[in-house]
Structures are given as structure tokens and as C-alpha cells.
C-alpha positions as CSV (number, residue, x, y, z in Angstrom):
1,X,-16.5,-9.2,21.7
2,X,-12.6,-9.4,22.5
3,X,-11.4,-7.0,24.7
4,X,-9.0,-4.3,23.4
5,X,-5.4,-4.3,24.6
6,X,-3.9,-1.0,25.3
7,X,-0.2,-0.4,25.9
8,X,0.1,2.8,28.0
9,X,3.9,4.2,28.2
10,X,5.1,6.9,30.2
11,X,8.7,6.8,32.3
12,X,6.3,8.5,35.2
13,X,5.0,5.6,36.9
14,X,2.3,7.7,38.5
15,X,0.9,8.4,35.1
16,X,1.3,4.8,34.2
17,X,-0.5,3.7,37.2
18,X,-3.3,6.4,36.9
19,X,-4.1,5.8,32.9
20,X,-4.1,1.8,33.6
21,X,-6.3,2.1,36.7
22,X,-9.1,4.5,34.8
23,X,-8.6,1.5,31.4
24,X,-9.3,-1.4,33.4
25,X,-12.1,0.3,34.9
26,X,-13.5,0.8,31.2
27,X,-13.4,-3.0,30.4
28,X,-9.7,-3.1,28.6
29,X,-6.4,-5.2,28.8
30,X,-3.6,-3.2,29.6
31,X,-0.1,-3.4,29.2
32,X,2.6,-0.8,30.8
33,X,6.6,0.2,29.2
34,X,8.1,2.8,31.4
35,X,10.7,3.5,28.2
36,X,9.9,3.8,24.2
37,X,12.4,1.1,24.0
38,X,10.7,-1.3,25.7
39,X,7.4,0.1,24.0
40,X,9.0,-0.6,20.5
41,X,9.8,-4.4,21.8
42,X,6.8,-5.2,22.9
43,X,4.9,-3.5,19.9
44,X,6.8,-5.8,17.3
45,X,5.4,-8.9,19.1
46,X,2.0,-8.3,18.4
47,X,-1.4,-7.9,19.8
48,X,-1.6,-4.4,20.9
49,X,-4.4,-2.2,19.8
50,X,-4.2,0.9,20.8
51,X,-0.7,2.8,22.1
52,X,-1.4,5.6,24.7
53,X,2.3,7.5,25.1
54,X,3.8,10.4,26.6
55,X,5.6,12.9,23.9
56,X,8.6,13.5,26.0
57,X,10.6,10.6,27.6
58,X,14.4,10.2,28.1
59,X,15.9,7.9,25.1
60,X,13.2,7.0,22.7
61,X,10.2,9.9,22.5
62,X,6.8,9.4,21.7
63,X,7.5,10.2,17.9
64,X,10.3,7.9,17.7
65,X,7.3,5.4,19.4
66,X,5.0,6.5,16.8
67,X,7.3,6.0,13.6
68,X,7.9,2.5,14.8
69,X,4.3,1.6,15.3
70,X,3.7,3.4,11.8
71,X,6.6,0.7,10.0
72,X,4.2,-2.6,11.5
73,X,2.9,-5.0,9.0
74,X,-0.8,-4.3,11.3
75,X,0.4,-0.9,12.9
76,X,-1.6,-0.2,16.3
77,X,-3.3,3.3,16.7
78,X,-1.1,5.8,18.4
79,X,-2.6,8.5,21.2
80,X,0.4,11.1,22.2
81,X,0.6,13.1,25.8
82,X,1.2,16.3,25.7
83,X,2.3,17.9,29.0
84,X,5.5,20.1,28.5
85,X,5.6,19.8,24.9
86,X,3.4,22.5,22.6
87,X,0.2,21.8,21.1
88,X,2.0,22.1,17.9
89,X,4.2,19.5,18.2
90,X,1.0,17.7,19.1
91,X,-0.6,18.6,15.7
92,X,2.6,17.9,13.9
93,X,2.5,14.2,15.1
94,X,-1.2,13.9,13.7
95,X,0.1,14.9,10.4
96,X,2.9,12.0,11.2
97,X,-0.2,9.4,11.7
98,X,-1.2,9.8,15.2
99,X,-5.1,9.0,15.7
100,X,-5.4,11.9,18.2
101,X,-3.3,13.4,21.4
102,X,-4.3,14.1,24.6
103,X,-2.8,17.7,26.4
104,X,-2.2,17.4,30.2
105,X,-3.8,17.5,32.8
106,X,-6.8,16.0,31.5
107,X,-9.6,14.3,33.5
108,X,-10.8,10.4,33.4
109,X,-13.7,10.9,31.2
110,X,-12.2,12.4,28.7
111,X,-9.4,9.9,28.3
112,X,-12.0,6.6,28.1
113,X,-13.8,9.0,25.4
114,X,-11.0,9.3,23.4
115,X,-10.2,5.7,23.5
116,X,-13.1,4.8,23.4
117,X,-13.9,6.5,19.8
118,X,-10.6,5.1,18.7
119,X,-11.2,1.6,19.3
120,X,-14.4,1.6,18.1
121,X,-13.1,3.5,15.0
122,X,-10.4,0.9,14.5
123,X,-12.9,-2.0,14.9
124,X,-15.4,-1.1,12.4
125,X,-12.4,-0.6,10.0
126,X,-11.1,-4.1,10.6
127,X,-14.6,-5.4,9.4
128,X,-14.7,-3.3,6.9
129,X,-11.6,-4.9,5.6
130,X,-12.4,-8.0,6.8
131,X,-15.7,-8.1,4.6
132,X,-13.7,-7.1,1.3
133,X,-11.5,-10.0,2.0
134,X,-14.1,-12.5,2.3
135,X,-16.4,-10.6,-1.0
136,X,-12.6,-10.8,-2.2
137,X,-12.5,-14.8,-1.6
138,X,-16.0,-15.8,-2.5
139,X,-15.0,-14.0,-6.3
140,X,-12.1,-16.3,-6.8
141,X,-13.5,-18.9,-4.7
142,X,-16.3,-18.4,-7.9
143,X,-14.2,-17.7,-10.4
144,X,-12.3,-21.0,-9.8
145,X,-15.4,-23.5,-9.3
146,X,-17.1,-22.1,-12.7
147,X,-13.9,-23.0,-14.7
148,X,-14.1,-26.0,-17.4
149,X,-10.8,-26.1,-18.4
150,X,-8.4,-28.3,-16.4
151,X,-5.7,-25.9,-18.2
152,X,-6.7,-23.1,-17.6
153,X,-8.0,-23.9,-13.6
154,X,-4.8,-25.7,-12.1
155,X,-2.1,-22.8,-12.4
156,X,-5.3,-20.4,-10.9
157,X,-6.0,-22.6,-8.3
158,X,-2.1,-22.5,-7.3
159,X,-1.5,-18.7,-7.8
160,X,-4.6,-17.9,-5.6
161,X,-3.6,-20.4,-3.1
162,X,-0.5,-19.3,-2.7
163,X,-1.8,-15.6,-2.5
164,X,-4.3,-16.7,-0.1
165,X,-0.9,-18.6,1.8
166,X,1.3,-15.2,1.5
167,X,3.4,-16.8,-1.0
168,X,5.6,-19.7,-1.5
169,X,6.2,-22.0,-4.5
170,X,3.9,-24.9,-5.9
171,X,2.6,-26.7,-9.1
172,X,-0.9,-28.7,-9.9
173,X,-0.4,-31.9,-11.5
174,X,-2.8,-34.7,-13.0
175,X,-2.1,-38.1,-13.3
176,X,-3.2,-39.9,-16.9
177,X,-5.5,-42.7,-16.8
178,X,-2.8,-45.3,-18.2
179,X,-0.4,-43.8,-15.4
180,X,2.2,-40.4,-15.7
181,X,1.7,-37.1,-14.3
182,X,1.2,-33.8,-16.4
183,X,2.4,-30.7,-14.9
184,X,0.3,-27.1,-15.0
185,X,0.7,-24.3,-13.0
186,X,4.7,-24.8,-11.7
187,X,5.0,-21.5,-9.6
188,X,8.8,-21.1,-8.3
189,X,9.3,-24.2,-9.2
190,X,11.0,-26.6,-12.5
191,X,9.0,-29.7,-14.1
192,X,12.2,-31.7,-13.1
193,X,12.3,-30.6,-9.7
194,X,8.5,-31.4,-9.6
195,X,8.3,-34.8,-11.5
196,X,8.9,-37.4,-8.6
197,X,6.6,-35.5,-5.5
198,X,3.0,-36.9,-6.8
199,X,4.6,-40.4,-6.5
200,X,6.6,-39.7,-3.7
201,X,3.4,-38.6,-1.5
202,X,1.2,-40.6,-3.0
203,X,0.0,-42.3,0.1
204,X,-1.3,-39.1,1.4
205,X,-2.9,-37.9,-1.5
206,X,-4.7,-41.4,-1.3
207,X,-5.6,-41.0,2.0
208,X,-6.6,-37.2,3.0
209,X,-9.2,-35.1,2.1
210,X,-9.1,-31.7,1.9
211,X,-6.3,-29.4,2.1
212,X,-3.6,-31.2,4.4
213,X,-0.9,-30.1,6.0
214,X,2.4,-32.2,5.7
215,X,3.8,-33.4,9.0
216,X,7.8,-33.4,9.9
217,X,7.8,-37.3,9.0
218,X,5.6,-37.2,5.8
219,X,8.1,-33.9,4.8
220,X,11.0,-36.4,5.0
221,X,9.2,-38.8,2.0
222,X,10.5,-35.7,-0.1
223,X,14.3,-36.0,0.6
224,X,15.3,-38.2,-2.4
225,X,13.3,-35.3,-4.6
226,X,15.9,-32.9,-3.2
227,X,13.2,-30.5,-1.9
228,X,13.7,-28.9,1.1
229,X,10.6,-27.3,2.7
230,X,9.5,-26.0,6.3
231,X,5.9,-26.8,5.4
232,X,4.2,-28.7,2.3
233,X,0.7,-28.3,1.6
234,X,-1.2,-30.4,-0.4
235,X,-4.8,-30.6,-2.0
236,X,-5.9,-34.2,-3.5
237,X,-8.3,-33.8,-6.4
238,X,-10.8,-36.4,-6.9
239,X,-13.3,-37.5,-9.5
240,X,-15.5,-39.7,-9.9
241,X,-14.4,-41.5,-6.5
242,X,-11.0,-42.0,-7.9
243,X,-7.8,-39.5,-7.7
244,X,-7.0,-37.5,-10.8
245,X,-4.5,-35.2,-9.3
246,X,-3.5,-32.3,-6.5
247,X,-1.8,-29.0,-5.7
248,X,0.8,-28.7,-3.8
249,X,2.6,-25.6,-1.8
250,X,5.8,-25.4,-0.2
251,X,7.2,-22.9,2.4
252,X,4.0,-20.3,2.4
253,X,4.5,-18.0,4.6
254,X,1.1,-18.4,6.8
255,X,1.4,-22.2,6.8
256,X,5.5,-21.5,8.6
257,X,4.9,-19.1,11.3
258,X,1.2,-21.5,12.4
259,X,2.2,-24.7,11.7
260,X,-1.1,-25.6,10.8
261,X,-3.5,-24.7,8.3
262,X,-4.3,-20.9,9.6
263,X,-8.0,-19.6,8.4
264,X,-10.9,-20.7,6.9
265,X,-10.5,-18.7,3.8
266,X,-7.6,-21.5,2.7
267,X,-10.7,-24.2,3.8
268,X,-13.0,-22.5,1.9
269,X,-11.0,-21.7,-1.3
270,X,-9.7,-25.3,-1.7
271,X,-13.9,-26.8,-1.5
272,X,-14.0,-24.1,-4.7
273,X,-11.2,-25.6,-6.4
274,X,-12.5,-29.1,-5.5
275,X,-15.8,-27.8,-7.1
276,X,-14.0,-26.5,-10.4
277,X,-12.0,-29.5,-10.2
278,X,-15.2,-32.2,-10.5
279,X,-16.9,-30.1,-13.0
280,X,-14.4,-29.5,-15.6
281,X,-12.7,-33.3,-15.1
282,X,-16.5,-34.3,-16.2
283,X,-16.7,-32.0,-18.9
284,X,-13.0,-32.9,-20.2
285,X,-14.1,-36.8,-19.9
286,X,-17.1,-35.9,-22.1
287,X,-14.8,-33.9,-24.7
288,X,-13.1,-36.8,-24.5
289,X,-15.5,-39.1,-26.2
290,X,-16.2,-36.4,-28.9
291,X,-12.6,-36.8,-29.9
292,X,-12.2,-40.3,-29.1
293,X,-11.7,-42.7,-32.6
294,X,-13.9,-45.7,-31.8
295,X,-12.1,-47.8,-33.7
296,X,-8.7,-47.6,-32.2
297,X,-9.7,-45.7,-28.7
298,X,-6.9,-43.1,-29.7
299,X,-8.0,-39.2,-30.0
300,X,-9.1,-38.2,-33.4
301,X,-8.0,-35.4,-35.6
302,X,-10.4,-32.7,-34.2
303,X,-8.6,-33.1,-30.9
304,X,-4.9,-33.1,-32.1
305,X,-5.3,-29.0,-33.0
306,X,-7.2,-29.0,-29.7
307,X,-4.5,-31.0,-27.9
308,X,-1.6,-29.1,-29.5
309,X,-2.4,-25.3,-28.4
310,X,-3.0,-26.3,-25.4
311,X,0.5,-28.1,-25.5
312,X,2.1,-24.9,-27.4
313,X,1.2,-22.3,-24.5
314,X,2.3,-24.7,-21.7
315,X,5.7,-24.9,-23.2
316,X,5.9,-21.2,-23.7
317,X,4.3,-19.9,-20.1
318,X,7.3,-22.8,-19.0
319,X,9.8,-22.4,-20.8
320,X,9.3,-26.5,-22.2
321,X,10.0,-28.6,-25.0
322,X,7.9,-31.6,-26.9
323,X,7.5,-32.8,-30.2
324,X,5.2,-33.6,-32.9
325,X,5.3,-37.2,-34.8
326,X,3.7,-38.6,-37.4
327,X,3.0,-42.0,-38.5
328,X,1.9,-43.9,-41.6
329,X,1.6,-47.0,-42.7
330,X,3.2,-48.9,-45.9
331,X,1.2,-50.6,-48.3
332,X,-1.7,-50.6,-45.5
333,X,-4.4,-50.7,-48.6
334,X,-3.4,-54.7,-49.6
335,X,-4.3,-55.9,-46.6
336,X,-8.0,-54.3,-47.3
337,X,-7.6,-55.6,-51.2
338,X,-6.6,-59.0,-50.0
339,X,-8.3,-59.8,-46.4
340,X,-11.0,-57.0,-46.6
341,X,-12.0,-53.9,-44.6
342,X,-12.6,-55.6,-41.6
343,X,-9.5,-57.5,-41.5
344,X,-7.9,-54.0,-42.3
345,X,-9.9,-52.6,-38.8
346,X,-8.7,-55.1,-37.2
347,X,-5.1,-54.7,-38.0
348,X,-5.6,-51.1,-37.0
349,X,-6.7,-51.8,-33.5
350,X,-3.7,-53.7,-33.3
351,X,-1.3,-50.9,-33.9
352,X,-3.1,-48.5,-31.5
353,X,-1.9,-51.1,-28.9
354,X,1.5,-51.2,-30.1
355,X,1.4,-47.6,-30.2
356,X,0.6,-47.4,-25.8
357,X,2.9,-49.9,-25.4
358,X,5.9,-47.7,-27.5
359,X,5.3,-44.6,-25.8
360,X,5.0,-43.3,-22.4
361,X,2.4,-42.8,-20.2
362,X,2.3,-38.8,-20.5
363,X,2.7,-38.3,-23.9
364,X,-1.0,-38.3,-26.4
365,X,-1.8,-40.6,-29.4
366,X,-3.9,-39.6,-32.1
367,X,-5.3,-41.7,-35.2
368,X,-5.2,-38.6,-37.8
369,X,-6.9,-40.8,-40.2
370,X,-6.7,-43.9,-42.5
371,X,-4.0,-45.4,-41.9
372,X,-2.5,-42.4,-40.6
373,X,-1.1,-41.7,-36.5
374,X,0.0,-39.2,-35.0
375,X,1.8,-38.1,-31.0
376,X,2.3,-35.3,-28.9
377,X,6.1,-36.2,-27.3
378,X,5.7,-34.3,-24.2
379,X,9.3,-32.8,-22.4
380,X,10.9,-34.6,-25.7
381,X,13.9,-32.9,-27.3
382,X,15.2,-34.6,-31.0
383,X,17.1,-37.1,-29.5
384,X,14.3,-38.6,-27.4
385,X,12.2,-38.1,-30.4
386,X,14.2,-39.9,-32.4
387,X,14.5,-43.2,-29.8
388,X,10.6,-43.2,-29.5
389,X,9.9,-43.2,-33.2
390,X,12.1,-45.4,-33.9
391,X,10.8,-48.1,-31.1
392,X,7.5,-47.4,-33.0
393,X,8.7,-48.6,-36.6
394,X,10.8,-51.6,-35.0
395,X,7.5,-52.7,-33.3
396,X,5.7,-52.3,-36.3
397,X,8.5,-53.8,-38.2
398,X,8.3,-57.2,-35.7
399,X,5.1,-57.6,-35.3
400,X,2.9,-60.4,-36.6
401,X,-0.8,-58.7,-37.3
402,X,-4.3,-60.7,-37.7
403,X,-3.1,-63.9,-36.2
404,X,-6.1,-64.5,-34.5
405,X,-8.0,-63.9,-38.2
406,X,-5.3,-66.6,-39.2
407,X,-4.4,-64.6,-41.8
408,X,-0.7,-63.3,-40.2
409,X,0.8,-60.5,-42.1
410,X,3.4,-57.9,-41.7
411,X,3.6,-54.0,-41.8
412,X,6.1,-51.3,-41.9
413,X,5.7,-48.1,-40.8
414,X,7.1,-44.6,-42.1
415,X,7.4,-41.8,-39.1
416,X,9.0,-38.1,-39.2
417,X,9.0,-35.7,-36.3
418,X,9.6,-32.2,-35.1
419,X,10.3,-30.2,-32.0
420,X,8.9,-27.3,-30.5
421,X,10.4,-24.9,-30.2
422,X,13.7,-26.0,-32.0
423,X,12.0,-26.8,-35.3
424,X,9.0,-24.4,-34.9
425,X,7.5,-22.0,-32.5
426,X,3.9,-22.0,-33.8
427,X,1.8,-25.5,-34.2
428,X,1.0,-24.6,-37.5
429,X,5.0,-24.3,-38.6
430,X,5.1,-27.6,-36.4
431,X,2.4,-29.8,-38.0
432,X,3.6,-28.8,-41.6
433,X,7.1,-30.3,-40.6
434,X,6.7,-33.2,-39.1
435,X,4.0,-34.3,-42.3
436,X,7.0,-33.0,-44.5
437,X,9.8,-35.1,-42.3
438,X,7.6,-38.4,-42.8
439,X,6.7,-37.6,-46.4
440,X,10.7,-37.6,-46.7
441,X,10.9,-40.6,-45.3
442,X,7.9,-42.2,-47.5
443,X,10.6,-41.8,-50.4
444,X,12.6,-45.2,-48.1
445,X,9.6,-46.8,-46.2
446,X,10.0,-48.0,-43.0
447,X,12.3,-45.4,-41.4
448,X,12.2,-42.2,-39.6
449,X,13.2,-38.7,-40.3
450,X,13.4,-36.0,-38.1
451,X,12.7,-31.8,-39.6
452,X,16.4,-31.3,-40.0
453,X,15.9,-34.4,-43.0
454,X,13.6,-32.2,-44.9
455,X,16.6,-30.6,-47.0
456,X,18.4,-33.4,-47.7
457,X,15.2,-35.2,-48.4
């Protein structure tokens, strides 16, 4: 068991010498201040258990001693001396937070007694606190491995890491199978700030396991993002053997004043989150083929309500911006009239492969159904809308379908669009103008129309 380290002050070094001498002798580390001033000093540095102190002293007194222990983030307890001050001013320091005071002359046993039943006090309240923290830690360590929802368990997994950290800024990312990143849980932090890190310090989320501590070289891979941090922490998330994403922390408190990863609990919460992590990747990848259209490989209907609440709340917790487009094809029903239904699949698979190749990596495609496509724009205002869907109908527009059927044919392509939260603040609202912007634009064929079309339609 560690010993306990007392600070004895008293600006009578025969005291001094006589309370240290009796201490030692009962198995503690002692320190001496012959001044509340120096007492104070040496108090703010840390490590001191127990303060023994004489009331009266030139300068600082044993109250003033006592109110500065009192203001410490892990106060010591405090025992005041009483010699020529009363035994009330005695009791009123109690009432001020004192464990207990001692009234001169007094004889050895007494004074290990006393300190004695204060340390030992003091220690079993320090486990006591110390076993709510770790009950405290294994509930959201729980909490966070039983979670299925990659949504929901990223900005969880930050807040309580950062708690865990004392604070400091972070997000959780993922990175999309055909490449991107999607941002969740930003804490302290803006998407644009955020968007280059996961590429930037991609060779050590590649290469560590765990959670990982940045050295001062890797912290300079960050300078072109503009970020500035003291310490970066970071936690690679892995699936299936392959990388799917991370969290990471700047400037936490804990991780600055150690310079290294500082307790267990962090160790321990991060294996949690590595847990929740593999268990609702798998149950997402299994969603996934519920949703999936097997014709085209895009995500189905059923998903795109799924796909766009979850969307709706990110861009409200984050103050973000996407759109909605829709897609449908002209005269799509000769090529079935003409070539047949399975030249008509065919030519289908073919769009949803001019459809990955139009948009980018972190934004969703959906076949709603028929002939009809759909695609969550994600961080897209009107004007980027408006570029995407209209590199959509132009690569419609040029394309030459069922070549290898020898049967070459062309399509056009009718899109409309709206944004969230310009156009709409509620999916619904959203979904019922961008069908109404492309039913505008069905009046033309082959063009696109935005929500602010529908009047003029």
C-alpha cells in the first residue's frame, strides 16, 4: 500500500521537528513548510495527503492554509494546532472543512491516532469513489458495445471519450466502401475543418491498433488541415480485417498535462467501442442487403426513408445541408417493347454505373423503382445540386446503352431536386418536392429542375 504523505507546517521548527520525528516513526512520508506561504506552494503541486498546521503563524494562518487546500481540484485533509488560539476558533475551522484539530500540548499517541483515523478515512473514500468510476465506466463501456446503430454509436463514443479525456474537441468518421468519409459525432469541431484529417493520418490509422497517441512528427501531418493541437488521439475502427473508420480527439485535457495515454479506463472504453463498433458494422452490412436492388446493386426504396432520417437529424444536430434528387427515365418502356425485358435489365444496370461514376463517393444512390432513381446529395447546397444532376442527364444524354446486346440505343433522363433545409425542413416536405421538381421537368424531357421551378412549372 503507498505510503501517505503528510505536510506538517509550523514557523516553530521544534514543533516541526517533533510532529515529523513521531510521523516517520508511524510509517509516513513527510514533508515540512515553516510558513503558510510556502505551505500553499507546495500544496498546489500535488501529492500531499494530509496537512498537519499550526492555527497561528506570522503571514498566512492556518485558516488562510485551510481555505487554499479547500479551493484544490483533489483538496488534502486539513488537521489545525491549537496552542494560543481558543477551542472555538478550533470548532469554527471544522465548520470551515477541517477533518479535526489538535489543542496543545498533546502527547505522540494521540497525534498518530488522529492521523491515523484520517488517512484511513480518506482512503477508503478514494475507493469508494474510485469503484463508482469504474461501475461508472463498465455502464458506458456497455452501453456503447450493445449499440447497433453506427449513427447513433460514433457521436457516443466521442462525447464519452472526451469525458473520459476531461474534454477537448473530436469527430468519428467512416470511410464508404467506393471511397469518401462521412462525418458523425463533430464535437468542437466543423465538417470542413474535419474533412481532410482521415486522409491526412491515414498511415496511422492503417497501422495502429488501439487507441494511439499522436507523436510531435505525426501531429505535424495535420498542418495543411490548419489544426493546431498539443495532443491528437486517435482510435482506428476495423471490420472484418479491413478499416471502416476512427475517432479522433484533440487537446484533452488528460492526454496534455501526461503526454501519453493516462489510465486504463480510456484502454478499456475504447475495446467497448471497438466491440459496438464490429457488431453494428455487421448488422448495418446485413441491413444492407435487405435494402440492396439486386438488379442494379443501388439501395432500394425501403432504405431511402431509412437513409433520409437518418440524413435529416445529422444535418439538424450539425447545423448541415444536402439535397434530395430524383431521376427518371424517358421513353424507358420502348426499349422493353422493342428489345424485351431483359434487354431493359440490362440497360438498367448500365445506368446504375453511370450513376457512381456521376456522383461522389459520399453521397447515396437509390433505384426507387422502374425506371425510376433517386440520391441523397450530401453537404450539397442548390448550386452543387444543380452541377451533379445535370452531369447525370449529360451522361445519360451521351451514352450508348446495350452495345454489347448489339442492339445500341440511347436514353434521356429527366431529374429535379431539392435542398434541405432551404426547400424543406422535414423529409416528407423534401421527398414531395424534388418528385414535383422532376414531374416539372417531365413536361421538357431531358433536363433538370430544381424546387424553386415548381411555380413556374
Amino acid at each position: 500500500m503507498k505510503q501517505a504523505n503528510i505536510l506538517v507546517v509550523d514557523d516553530e521548527r521544534f514543533f516541526r521537528e517533533l510532529y515529523k520525528e513521531q510521523l516517520i516513526e508511524a510509517d509516513y512520508q513527510v514533508e515540512v513548510c515553516d510558513n503558510g506561504d510556502a505551505a500553499v506552494a507546495r500544496m498546489g503541486q500535488g501529492g500531499i495527503d494530509l496537512v498537519l498546521t499550526d492555527m497561528v503563524m506570522p503571514g498566512r494562518d492556518g485558516l488562510s492554509v485551510l481555505q487554499a487546500a479547500r479551493s484544490l481540484p483533489n483538496p488534502p485533509d486539513v488537521i489545525l494546532i491549537t496552542g494560543h488560539a481558543s477551542l472555538e476558533s478550533a470548532i469554527d475551522a471544522l465548520k470551515n472543512g477541517a477533518r479535526d484539530y489538535l489543542v496543545k500540548p498533546f502527547d505522540a499517541d494521540e497525534l498518530r491516532h488522529l492521523v491515523r483515523t484520517c488517512i484511513d478515512q480518506r482512503r477508503l473514500l478514494d475507493e469508494n469513489l474510485q469503484l463508482k468510476s469504474q461501475i461508472r465506466l463498465f455502464q458506458s463501456g456497455q452501453a456503447l458495445s450493445s449499440l447497433i446503430d453506427l449513427e447513433l454509436l460514433l457521436p457516443q463514443a466521442v462525447e464519452r471519450l472526451l469525458r473520459e479525456l476531461g474534454g477537448g474537441t473530436g469527430f468519428g468518421f467512416l470511410l464508404n466502401q467506393g471511397g469518401g468519409t462521412r462525418f458523425h459525432g463533430l464535437l468542437g469541431i466543423e465538417s470542413t475543418q474535419a474533412r481532410e484529417i482521415p486522409e491526412l493520418l491515414s498511415g496511422c490509422l492503417a497501422s495502429e491498433e488501439g487507441f494511439y497517441l499522436l507523436s510531435a512528427e505525426e501531429r505535424n501531418l495535420l498542418r495543411s488541415s490548419r489544426i493546431s493541437a498539443d495532443s491528437v488521439g486517435l482510435l482506428p475502427l476495423r471490420a472484418d480485417g479491413e478499416l471502416r473508420g476512427g475517432l479522433v480527439v484533440f487537446d484533452a485535457p488528460d492526454l496534455c498535462s501526461s503526454g501519453s495515454v493516462p489510465v486504463e479506463s480510456v484502454h478499456y472504453l475504447a475495446e467497448q467501442i471497438i466491440i459496438g463498433f464490429n457488431n453494428a458494422y455487421r448488422y448495418q452490412s446485413a441491413q444492407e442487403l435487405m435494402h440492396t436492388d439486386d438488379l442494379t446493386g443501388l439501395y432500394n426504396h425501403r432504405y431511402l426513408q431509412i437513409a433520409l432520417d437518418h440524413e435529416v437529424r445529422r444535418a439538424q444536430r450539425y447545423g448541415l445541408q444536402f439535397s434530395l434528387l430524383f431521376l427518371d427515365l424517358d421513353h424507358f418502356k420502348e426499349i422493353n417493347d422493342r428489345h424485351g425485358h431483359l434487354s431493359g435489365s440490362a440497360a438498367l444496370r448500365e445506368i446504375g454505373l453511370l450513376l457512381r461514376d456521376c456522383v461522389r463517393e459520399v453521397d447515396t444512390l437509390f433505384r426507387f423503382g422502374g425506371d425510376e432513381f433517386a440520391a441523397i446529395l450530401v453537404d450539397a447546397d442548390a448550386d452543387t445540386s444543380r452541377i451533379i444532376a445535370e452531369r447525370v442527364r449529360k451522361a445519360i444524354d451521351e451514352h450508348v446503352f446495350l452495345r454489347e446486346q448489339q442492339t445500341p440505343w440511347h436514353l434521356t433522363a429527366t431529374a429535379g431536386y431539392a435542398t434541405f433545409p432551404a426547400d424543406a425542413t422535414d423529409q416528407e416536405a423534401l421527398l414531395d418536392l424534388a418528385d414535383q421538381a422532376m414531374y416539372v421537368g417531365k413536361q421538357v424531357r431531358n433536363v433538370i429542375r430544381s424546387a424553386l421551378d415548381i411555380d413556374n412549372g
